[in-house]
N, CA, C and O of each residue as an XYZ file, in Angstrom:
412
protein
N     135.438    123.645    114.419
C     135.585    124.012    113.031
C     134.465    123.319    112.260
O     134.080    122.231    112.689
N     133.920    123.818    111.205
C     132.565    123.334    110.843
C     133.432    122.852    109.051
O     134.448    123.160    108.429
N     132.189    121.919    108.872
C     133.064    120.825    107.898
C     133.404    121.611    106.184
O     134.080    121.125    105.276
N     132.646    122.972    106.203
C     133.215    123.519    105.115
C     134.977    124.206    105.595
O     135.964    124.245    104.860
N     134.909    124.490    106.472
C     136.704    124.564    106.524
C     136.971    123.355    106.495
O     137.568    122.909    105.515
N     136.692    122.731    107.288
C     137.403    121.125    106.952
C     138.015    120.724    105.389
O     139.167    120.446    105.055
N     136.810    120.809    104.614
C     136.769    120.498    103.606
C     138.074    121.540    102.810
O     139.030    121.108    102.166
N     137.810    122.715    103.041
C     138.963    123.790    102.540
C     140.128    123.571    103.078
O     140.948    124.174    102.386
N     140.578    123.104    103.825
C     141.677    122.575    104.399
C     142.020    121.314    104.609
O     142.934    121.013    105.377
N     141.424    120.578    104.045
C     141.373    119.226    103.907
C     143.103    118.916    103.500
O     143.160    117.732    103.834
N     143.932    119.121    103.200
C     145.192    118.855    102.572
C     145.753    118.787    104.174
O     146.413    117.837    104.594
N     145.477    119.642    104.766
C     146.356    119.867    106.047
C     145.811    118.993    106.930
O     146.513    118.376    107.731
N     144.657    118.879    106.868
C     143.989    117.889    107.758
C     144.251    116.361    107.726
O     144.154    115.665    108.737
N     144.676    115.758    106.188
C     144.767    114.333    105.825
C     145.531    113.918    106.834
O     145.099    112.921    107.413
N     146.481    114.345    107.207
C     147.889    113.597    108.176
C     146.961    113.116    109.303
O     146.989    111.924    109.611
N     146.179    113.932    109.908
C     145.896    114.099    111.031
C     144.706    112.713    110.958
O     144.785    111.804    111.785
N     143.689    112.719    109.918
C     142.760    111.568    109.390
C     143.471    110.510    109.305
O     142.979    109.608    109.983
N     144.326    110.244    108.824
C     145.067    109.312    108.379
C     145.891    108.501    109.982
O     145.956    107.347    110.405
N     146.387    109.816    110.455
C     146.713    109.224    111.944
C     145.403    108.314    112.700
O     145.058    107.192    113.070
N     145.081    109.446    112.623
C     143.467    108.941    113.926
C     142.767    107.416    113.316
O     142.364    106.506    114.041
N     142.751    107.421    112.024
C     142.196    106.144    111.052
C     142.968    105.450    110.575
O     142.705    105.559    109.377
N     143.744    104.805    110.658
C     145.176    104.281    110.413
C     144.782    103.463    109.640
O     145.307    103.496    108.527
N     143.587    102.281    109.931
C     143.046    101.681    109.079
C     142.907    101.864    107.196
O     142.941    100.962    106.359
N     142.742    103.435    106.970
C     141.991    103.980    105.875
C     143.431    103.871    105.267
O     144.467    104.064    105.903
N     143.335    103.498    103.808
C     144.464    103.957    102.872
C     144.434    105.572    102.384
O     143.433    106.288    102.365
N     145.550    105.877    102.067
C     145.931    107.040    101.585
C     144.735    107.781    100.250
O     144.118    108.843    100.172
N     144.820    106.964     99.659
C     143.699    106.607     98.316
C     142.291    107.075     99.266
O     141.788    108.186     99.098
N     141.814    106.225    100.129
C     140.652    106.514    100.970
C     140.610    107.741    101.472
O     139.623    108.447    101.269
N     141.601    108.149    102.151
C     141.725    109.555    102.934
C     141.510    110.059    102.048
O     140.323    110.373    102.122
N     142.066    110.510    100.811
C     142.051    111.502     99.853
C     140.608    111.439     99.028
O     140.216    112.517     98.582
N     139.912    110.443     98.826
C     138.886    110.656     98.356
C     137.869    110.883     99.143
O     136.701    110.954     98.760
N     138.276    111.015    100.342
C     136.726    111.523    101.532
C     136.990    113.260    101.427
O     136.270    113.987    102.112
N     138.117    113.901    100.484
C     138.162    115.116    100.316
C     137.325    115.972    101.571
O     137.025    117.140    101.324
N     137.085    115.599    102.432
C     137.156    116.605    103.864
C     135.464    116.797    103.778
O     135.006    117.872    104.164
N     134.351    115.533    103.166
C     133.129    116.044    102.652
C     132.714    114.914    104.468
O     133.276    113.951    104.991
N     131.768    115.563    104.752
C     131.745    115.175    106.713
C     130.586    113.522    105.717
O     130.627    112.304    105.892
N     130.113    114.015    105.181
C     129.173    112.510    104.311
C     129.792    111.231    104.119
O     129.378    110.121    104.456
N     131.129    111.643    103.365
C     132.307    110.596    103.112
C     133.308    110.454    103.926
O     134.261    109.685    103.799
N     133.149    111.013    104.559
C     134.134    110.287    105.594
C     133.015    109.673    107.132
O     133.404    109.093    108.145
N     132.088    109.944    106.884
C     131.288    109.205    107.794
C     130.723    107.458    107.369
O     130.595    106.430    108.035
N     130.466    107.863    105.737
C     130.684    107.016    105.221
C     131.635    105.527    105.033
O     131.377    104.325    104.976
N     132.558    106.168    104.992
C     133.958    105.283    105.404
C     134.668    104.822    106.589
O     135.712    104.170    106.556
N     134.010    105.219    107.702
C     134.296    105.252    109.035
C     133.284    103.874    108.968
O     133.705    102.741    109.200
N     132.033    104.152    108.648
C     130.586    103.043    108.462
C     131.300    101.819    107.950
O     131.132    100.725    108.490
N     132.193    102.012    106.787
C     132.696    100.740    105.867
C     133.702    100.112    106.692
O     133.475     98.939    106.986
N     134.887    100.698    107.180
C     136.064    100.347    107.145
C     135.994     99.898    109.452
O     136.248     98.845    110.036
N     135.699    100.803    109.821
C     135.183    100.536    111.373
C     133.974     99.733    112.120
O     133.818     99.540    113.326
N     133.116     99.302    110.944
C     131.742     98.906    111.732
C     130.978     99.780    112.146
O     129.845     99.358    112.379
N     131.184    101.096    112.379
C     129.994    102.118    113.018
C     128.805    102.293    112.304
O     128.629    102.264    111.086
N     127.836    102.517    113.414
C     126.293    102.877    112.734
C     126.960    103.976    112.419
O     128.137    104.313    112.551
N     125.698    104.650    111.832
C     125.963    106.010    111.501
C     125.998    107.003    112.209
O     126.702    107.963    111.895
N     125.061    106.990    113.592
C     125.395    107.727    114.713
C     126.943    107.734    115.089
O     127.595    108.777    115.138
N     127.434    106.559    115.331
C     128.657    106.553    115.678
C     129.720    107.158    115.027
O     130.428    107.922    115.684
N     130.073    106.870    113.327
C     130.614    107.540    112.730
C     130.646    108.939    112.549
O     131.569    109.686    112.226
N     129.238    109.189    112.869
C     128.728    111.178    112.539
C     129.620    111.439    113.554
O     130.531    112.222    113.284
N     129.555    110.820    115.002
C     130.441    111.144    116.708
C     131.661    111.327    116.380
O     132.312    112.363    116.520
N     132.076    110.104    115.836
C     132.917    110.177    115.407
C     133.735    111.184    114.487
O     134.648    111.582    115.211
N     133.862    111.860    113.087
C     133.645    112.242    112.736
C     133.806    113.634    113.070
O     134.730    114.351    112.686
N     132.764    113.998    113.875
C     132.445    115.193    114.382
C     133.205    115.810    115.902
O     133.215    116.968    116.321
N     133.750    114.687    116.447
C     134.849    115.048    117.582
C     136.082    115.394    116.366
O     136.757    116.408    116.542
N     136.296    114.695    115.380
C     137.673    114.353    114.763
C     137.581    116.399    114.239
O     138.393    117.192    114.716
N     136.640    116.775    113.400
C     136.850    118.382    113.432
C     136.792    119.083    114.399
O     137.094    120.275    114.355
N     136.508    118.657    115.151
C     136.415    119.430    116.476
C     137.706    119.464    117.223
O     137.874    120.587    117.700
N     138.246    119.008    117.376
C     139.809    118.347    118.197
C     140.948    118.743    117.418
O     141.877    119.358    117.942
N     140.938    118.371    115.962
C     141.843    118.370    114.618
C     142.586    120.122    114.234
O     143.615    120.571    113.729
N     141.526    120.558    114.743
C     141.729    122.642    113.990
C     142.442    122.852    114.745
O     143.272    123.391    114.013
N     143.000    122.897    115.978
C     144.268    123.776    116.501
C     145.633    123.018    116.338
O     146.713    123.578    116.526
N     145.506    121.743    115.987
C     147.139    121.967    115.055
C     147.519    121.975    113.616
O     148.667    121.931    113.175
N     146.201    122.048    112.814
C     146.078    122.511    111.709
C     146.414    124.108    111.239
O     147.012    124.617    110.291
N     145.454    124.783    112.835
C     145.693    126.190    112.378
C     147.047    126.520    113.142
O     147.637    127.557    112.838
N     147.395    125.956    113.802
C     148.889    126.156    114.537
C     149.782    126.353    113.280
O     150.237    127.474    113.052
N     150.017    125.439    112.559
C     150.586    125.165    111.297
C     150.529    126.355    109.893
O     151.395    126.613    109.057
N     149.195    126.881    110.067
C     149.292    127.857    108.638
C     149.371    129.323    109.316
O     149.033    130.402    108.829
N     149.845    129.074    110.414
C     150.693    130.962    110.649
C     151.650    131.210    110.553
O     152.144    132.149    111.176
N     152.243    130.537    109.807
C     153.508    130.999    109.062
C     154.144    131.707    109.943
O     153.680    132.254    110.943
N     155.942    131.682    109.299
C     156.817    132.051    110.295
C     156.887    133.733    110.744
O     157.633    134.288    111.550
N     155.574    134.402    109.705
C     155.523    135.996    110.452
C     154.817    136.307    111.098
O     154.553    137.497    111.274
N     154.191    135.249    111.751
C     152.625    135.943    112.357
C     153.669    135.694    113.962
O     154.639    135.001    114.269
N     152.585    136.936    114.812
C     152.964    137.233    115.774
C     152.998    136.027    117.016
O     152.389    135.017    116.663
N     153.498    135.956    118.180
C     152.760    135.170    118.857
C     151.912    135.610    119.861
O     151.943    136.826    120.051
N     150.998    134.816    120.709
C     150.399    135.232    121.013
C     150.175    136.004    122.157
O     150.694    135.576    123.188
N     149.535    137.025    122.225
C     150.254    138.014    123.546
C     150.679    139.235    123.131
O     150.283    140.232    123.734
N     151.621    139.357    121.947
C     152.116    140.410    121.951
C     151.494    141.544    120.782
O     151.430    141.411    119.560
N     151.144    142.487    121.488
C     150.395    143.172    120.321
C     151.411    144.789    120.602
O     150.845    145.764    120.106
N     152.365    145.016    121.101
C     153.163    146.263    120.961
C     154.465    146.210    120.710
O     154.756    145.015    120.664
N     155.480    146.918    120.508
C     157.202    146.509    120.488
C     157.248    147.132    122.128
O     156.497    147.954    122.652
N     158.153    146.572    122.566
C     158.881    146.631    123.765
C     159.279    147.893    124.082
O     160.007    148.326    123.189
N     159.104    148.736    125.043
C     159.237    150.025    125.508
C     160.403    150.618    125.296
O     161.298    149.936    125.795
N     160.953    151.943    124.586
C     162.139    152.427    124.572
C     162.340    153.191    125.951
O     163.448    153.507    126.384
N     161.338    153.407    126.479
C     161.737    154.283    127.950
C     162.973    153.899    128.414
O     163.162    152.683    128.371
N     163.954    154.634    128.885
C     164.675    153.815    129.637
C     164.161    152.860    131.198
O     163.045    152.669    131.682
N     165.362    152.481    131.581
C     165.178    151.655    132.893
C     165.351    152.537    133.743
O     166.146    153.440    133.482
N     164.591    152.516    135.111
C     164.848    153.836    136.078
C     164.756    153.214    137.081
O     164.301    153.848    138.033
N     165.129    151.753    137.323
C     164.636    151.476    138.305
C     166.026    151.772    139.665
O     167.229    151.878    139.430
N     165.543    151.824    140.641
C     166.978    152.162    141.801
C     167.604    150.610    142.140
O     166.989    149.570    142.377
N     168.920    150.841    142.075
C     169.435    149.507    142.542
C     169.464    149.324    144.027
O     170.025    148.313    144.448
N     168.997    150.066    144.775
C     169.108    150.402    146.196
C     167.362    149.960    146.590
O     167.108    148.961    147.263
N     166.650    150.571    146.230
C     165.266    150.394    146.262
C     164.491    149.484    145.477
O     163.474    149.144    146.081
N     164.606    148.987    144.382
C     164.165    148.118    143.397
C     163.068    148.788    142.781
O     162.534    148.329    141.771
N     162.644    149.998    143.405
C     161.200    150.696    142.865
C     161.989    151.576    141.697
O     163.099    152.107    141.725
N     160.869    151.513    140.547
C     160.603    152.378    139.485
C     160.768    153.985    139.845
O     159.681    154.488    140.129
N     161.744    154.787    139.891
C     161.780    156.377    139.940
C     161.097    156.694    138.996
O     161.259    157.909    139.104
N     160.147    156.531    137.735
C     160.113    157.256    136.498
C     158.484    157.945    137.449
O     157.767    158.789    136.913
């Protein structure tokens, strides 16, 4: 996920920042508003990392973070995954003697 979704989804993402950085206050999380600068930034302040490290950092954390973020905003109507038809009205034909399909 590239850091302008991040940033657009940043609300959903805090839990997940906040987990991984336990260190960071709430106040902190929320003002790195999902910008990949400030929160590399703050990784620099609050962890010791160069800046390479923090960018790594950082940059695994969107990378790893989007599938239970997006798990989360499909709401309880979206399909799951797999099924793209309703279930066949054909009847059943199968033989109880043979187990094979007559249709």
């Amino acid at each position: 996920m590239n850091w302008d979704e991040v940033k657009g989804n940043w609300k959903q993402f805090k839990d997940k920042a906040k987990e991984r950085w336990s260190d960071l206050t709430n106040d902190e999380v929320d003002q790195m508003e999902g910008k990949r600068d400030q929160v590399v930034g703050k990784l620099q302040e609050k962890y010791g990392y160069t800046k390479e490290e923090a960018e790594k950092e950082a940059d695994e954390f969107s990378r790893n973070a989007h599938p239970f973020i997006l798990r989360g905003q499909r709401g309880a109507s979206a399909k799951p995954a797999g099924v793209c038809h309703p279930p066949s009205t054909q009847a059943n034909t199968t033989s109880p003697t043979t187990g094979r399909n007559s249709a």
